[in-house]
C-alpha positions in Angstrom: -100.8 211.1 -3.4 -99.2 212.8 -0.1 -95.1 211.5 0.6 -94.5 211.1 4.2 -91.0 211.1 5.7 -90.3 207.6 7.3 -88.3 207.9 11.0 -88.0 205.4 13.5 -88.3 205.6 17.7 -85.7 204.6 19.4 -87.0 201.6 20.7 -87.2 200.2 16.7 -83.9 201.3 16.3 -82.4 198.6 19.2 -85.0 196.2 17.7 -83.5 196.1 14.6 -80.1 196.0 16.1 -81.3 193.3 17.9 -83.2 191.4 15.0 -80.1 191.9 12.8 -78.1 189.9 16.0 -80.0 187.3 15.8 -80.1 186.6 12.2 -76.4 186.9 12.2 -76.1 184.4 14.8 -78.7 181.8 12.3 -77.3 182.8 9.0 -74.1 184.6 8.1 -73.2 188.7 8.5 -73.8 189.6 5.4 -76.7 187.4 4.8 -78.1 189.3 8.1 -77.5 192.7 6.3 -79.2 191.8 3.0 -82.0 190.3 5.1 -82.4 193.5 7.4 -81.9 195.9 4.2 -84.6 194.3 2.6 -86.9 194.7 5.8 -86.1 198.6 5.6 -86.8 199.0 2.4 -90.4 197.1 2.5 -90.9 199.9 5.5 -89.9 202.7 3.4 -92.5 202.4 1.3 -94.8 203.7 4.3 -93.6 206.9 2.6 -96.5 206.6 0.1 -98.6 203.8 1.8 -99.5 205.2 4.9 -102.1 207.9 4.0 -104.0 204.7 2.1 -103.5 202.4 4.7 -106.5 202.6 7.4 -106.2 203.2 11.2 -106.0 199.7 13.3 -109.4 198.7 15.3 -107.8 196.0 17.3 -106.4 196.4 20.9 -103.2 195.6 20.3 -101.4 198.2 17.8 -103.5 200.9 19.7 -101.6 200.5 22.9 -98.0 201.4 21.1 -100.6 204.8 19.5 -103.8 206.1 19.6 -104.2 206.3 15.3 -101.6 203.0 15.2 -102.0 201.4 11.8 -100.2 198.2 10.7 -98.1 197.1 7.5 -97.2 193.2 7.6 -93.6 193.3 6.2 -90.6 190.2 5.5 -93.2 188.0 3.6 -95.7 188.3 6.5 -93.7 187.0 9.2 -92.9 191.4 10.7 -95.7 193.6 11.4 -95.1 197.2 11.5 -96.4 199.4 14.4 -96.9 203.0 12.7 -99.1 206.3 12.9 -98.9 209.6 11.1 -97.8 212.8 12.4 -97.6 215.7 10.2 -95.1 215.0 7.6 -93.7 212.1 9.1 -94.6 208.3 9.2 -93.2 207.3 12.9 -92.8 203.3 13.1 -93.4 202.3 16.6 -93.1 199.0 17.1 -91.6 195.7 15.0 -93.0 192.4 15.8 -92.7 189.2 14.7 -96.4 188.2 13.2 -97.2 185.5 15.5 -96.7 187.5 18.5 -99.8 190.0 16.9 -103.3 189.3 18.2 -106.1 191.0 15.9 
């Protein structure tokens, strides 16, 4: 099974530091940080998960890439916006799961 390096656009980036805000403001810092942490690490897996996982055939993941392909992270309520280049699984987009329309 192929190992893919997981990176992050800049856009995520601010979305996390965003998301992270918010839960802070709901729930305490460091509940915010294990919260967050725990996000990241479901994502991580892409490492190993994204060469199974198939390319997207709905509308909306293909307008953040052209090969987008989706992970639902956080218990279902995050979906991850991701495509494969080389060695490297680049994570596009975070949503929350009701905002996605299959």
């Amino acid at each position: 099974m192929r190992e893919y390096n997981v990176v992050y656009s800049a856009r995520v980036r601010r979305e996390i530091d965003e998301l992270t805000r918010w839960v802070s403001q709901l729930h305490t810092e460091s509940f915010a940080r294990r919260y967050i942490n725990s996000i990241l690490d479901e994502i991580e897996k892409l490492s190993y998960l994204a060469g199974v996982l198939p390319p997207s055939q709905n509308m909306m993941p293909l307008h953040y890439h052209p090969k987008a392909k989706t992970m639902s992270v956080g218990k279902r309520k995050l979906t991850v916006f991701f495509h494969i280049d080389g060695d490297y699984v680049i994570v596009d987009k975070i949503l929350p799961s009701a905002m996605v329309t299959y």
